[in-house]
C-alpha positions as CSV (number, residue, x, y, z in Angstrom):
1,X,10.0,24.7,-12.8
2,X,7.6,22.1,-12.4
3,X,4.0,23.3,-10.9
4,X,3.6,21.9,-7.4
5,X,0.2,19.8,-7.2
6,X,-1.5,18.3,-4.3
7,X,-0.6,14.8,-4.8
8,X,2.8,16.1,-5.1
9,X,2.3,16.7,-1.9
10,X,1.0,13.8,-0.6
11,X,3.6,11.8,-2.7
12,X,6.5,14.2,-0.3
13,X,4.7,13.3,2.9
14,X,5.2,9.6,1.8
15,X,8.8,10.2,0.9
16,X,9.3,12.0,4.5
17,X,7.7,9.0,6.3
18,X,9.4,6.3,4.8
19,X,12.9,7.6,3.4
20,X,13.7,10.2,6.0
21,X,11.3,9.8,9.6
22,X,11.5,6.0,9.3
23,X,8.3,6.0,11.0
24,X,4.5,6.0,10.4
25,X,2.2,7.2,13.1
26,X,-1.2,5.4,12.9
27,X,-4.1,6.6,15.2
28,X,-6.6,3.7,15.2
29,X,-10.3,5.6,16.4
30,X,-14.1,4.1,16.5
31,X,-14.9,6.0,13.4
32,X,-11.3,6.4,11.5
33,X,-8.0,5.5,11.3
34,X,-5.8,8.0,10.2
35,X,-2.1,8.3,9.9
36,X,0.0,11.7,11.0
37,X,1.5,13.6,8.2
38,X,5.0,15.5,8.5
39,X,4.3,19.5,9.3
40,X,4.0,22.1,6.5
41,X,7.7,23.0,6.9
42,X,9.0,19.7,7.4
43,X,7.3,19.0,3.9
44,X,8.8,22.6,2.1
45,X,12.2,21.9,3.2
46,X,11.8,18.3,1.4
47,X,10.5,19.9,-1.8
48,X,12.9,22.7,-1.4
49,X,10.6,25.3,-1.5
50,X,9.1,28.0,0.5
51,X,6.7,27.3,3.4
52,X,3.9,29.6,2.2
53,X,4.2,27.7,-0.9
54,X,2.9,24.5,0.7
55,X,0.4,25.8,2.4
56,X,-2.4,26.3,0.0
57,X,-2.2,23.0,-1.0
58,X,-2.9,21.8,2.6
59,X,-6.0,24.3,2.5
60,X,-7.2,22.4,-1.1
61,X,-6.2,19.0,0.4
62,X,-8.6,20.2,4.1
63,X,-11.5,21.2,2.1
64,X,-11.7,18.2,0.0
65,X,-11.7,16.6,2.8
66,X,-8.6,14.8,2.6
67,X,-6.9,16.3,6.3
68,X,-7.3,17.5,9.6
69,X,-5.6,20.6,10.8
70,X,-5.5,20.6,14.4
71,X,-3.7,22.8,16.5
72,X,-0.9,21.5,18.2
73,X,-1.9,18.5,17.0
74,X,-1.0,18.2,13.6
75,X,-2.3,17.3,10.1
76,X,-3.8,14.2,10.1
77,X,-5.8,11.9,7.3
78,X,-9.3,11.6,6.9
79,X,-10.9,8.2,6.4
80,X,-11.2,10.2,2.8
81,X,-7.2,10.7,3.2
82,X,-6.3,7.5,4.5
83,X,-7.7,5.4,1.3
84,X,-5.8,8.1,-1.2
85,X,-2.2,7.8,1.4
86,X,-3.0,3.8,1.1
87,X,-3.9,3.7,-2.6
88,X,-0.4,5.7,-3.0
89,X,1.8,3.3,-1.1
90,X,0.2,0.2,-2.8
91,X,1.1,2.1,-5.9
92,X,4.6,3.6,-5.9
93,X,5.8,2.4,-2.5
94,X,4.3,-0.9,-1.6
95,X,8.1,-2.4,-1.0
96,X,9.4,0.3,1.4
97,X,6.1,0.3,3.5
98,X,6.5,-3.6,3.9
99,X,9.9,-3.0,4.7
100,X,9.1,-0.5,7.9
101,X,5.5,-2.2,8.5
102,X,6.1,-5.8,7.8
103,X,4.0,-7.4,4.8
104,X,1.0,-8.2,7.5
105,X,0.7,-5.2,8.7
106,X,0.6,-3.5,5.7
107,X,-2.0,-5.6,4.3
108,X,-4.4,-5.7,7.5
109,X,-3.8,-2.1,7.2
110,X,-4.9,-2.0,3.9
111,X,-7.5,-3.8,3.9
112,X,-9.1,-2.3,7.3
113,X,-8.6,1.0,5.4
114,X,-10.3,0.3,2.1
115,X,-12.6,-2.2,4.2
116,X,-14.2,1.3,5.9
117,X,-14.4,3.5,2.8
118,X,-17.3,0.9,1.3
């Protein structure tokens, strides 16, 4: 069995949003934009494991900064977790995100995103 990391994680949140939820929530703040990642569960029932599983990854992925936990809010990015998310999608999944974002959006998203981290 294959030892679960964190951007295995991250990779299955991308996989949930694109292939499965169709749909990419973006908050657009003063100081951030983030996007919403699918819940811990929603995340162990894609990888086919158990919940508790998941969640010490989230806790690694929180205190590097990376998400926000928020009650009844969900787990979002950081600016921190918004350049990693974006450097993923560029990477491995650059056609899909164009196909639900539309090439323009993806790139102004992109480039607002990486434009903030400097």
């Amino acid at each position: 069995m294959k030892v679960l990391t964190d951007e295995d994680i991250l990779e299955a949140a991308i996989q949930i949003l694109l292939a499965i939820d169709h749909s990419i929530t973006i908050t657009f703040t003063r100081n951030n934009i983030s996007i919403r990642l699918p819940t811990t569960r929603k995340l162990a029932d894609h990888l086919q494991i158990p919940h508790y599983y998941v969640l010490p990854h989230f806790a690694t992925l929180e205190k590097e900064g990376l998400i926000i936990r928020a009650e009844r809010m969900g787990i979002s990015t950081t600016k921190k977790g918004s350049r990693k998310l974006i450097e993923l999608l560029t990477a491995k999944y650059k056609k899909e995100t164009e196909s639900l974002l539309g090439a323009v959006i993806f790139n102004e998203l992109q480039r607002l995103i990486m434009q903030d981290q400097k």
